[in-house]
N, C-alpha and C positions, 0 to 999 in steps of 0.2 A: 619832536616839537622843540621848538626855540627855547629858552629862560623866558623871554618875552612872552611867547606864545602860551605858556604853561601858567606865568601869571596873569594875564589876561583870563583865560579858562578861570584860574580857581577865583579872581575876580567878580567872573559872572556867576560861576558855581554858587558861591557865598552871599553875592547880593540875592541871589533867587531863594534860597534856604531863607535866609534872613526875611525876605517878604514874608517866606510863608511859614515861619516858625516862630518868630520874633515876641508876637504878644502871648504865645501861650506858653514859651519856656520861660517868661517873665511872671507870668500868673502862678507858673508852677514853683518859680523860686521864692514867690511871695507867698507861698503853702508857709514856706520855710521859716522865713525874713522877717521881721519886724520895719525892718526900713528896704524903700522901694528902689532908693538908689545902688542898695547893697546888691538887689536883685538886679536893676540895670547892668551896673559893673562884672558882676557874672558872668551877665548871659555876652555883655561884650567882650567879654575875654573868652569865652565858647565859643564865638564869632570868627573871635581872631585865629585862637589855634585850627578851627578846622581850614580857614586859610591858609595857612603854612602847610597846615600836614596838605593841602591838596596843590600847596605852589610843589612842595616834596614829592608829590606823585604819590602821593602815599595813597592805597586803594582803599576807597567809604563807599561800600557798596548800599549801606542804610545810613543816607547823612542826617535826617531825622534821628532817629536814635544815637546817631553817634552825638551828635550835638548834645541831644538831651543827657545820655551817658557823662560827656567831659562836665558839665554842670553842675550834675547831680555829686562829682567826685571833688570838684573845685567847692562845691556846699560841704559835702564832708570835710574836707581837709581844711574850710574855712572854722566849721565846728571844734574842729582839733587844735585847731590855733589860738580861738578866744578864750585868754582866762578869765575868770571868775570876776568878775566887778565889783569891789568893793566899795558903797554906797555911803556916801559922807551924807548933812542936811540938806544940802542941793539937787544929792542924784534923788533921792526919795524924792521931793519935790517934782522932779524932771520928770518920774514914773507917774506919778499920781496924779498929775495935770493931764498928762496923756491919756490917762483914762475916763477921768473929768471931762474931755475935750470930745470922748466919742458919743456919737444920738442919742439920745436917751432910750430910745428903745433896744440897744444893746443891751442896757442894764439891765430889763426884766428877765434876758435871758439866763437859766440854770445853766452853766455850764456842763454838769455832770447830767441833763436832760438831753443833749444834743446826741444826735445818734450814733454821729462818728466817735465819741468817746468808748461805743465796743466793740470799736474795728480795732484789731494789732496796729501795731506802725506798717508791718507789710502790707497789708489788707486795705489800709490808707493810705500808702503810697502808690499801688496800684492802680488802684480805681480812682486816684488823683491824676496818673499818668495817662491812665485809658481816657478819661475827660477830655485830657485835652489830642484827644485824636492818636494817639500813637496805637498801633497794633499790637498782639499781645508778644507775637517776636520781638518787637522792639522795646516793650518793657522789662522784656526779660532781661535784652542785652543791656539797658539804660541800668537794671538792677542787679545784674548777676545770676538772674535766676536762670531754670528751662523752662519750656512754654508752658509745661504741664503744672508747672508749680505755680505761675501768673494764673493760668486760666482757674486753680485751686486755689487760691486767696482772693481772686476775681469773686467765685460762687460765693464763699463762705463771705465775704461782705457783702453782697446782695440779699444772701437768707438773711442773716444778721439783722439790715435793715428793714426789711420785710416783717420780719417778725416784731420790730419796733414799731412800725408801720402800724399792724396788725392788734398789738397791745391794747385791750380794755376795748376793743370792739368786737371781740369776738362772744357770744351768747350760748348757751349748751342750744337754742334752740338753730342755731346755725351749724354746730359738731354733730348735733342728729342729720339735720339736712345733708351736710358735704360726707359723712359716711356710711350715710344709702344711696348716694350714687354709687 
C-alpha cells in the first residue's frame, strides 16, 4: 500500500474509533480530572497517536483498549508531572467558589457514605472501565492486569456493593428464611 494509501486507511481507522469511543474515554478521564478540557486534550492526543502508530502500520489488534490503555498512561504520566500547588489568598478562593458554585444537593452528600469509597482504586478502576463498555480482556490490557485478576476485582466490587446495598435491611427474620432454603 502507497504512504497515501496507508494514511487514508489510518484516516478512516481513527475517525471510526473516535465516533465510537470518543464520549466514554472522555467520561473515563473525567473519573480522573477535575477539569473537562484536561480530559479533552487527552483523549485528543490518544486520538492522535493511535493515528500515527496505524499511518506506521503498526498492528492494534484491540484499538479500543489500546486507545484507552495510551490515555489511561498519558493520565498517569500527567499525574507524575503536577507538582504540588502552592495556594496563595486567591487560589483558596478559586477552590472554595467552585465548591460554592456546585447544586446544593451535592452538599447533603457524606462523602465517606458513598459506596465506591470501599472499593480499592483497582476495583474502581475496573468497573469504571467495564461501564464504559470495554471487555474484561481489554481492561486488563488498558491496566496491565490478566483477565483473571480483572474478572477478581470485577467480583470483589460487586459483593462490596451489594453488601452496601444490603446494609440495615436485612432482619434475623429474613437470615431464618434464606437459610432454610
Amino acid at each position: 500500500m502507497t504512504a497515501f494509501g496507508t494514511a487514508n486507511s489510518a484516516a478512516w481507522e481513527t475517525e471510526e474509533l473516535f465516533a465510537e469511543c470518543r464520549d466514554s474515554l472522555v467520561r473515563y478521564l473525567r473519573y480522573h480530572l477535575d477539569d473537562l478540557s484536561e480530559a479533552e486534550d487527552i483523549a485528543q492526543e490518544s486520538f492522535i497517536r493511535f493515528f500515527r502508530a496505524r499511518s506506521e502500520n503498526e498492528t492494534i489488534l484491540q484499538p479500543r483498549a489500546w486507545i484507552f490503555r495510551v490515555a489511561h498512561n498519558l493520565l498517569v504520566d500527567q499525574g507524575r508531572k503536577k507538582k504540588p500547588e502552592l495556594l496563595d489568598d486567591d487560589g483558596w478562593l478559586k477552590i472554595e467558589n467552585r465548591f460554592l458554585a456546585r447544586p446544593v444537593a451535592d452538599v447533603h452528600v457524606q462523602l465517606s457514605q458513598l459506596p465506591w469509597k470501599r472499593l480499592s482504586p483497582m476495583e474502581l478502576g475496573c468497573l469504571r472501565l467495564r461501564a464504559e463498555g470495554l471487555k474484561f480482556r481489554e481492561i486488563g490490557e488498558v491496566l496491565g492486569l490478566s483477565v483473571s485478576t480483572v474478572v477478581s476485582y470485577i467480583a470483589r466490587a460487586v459483593k462490596k456493593l451489594r453488601a452496601t446495598e444490603n446494609e440495615g435491611r436485612e432482619t434475623p427474620h429474613h437470615r431464618r428464611t434464606a437459610a432454610a432454603l
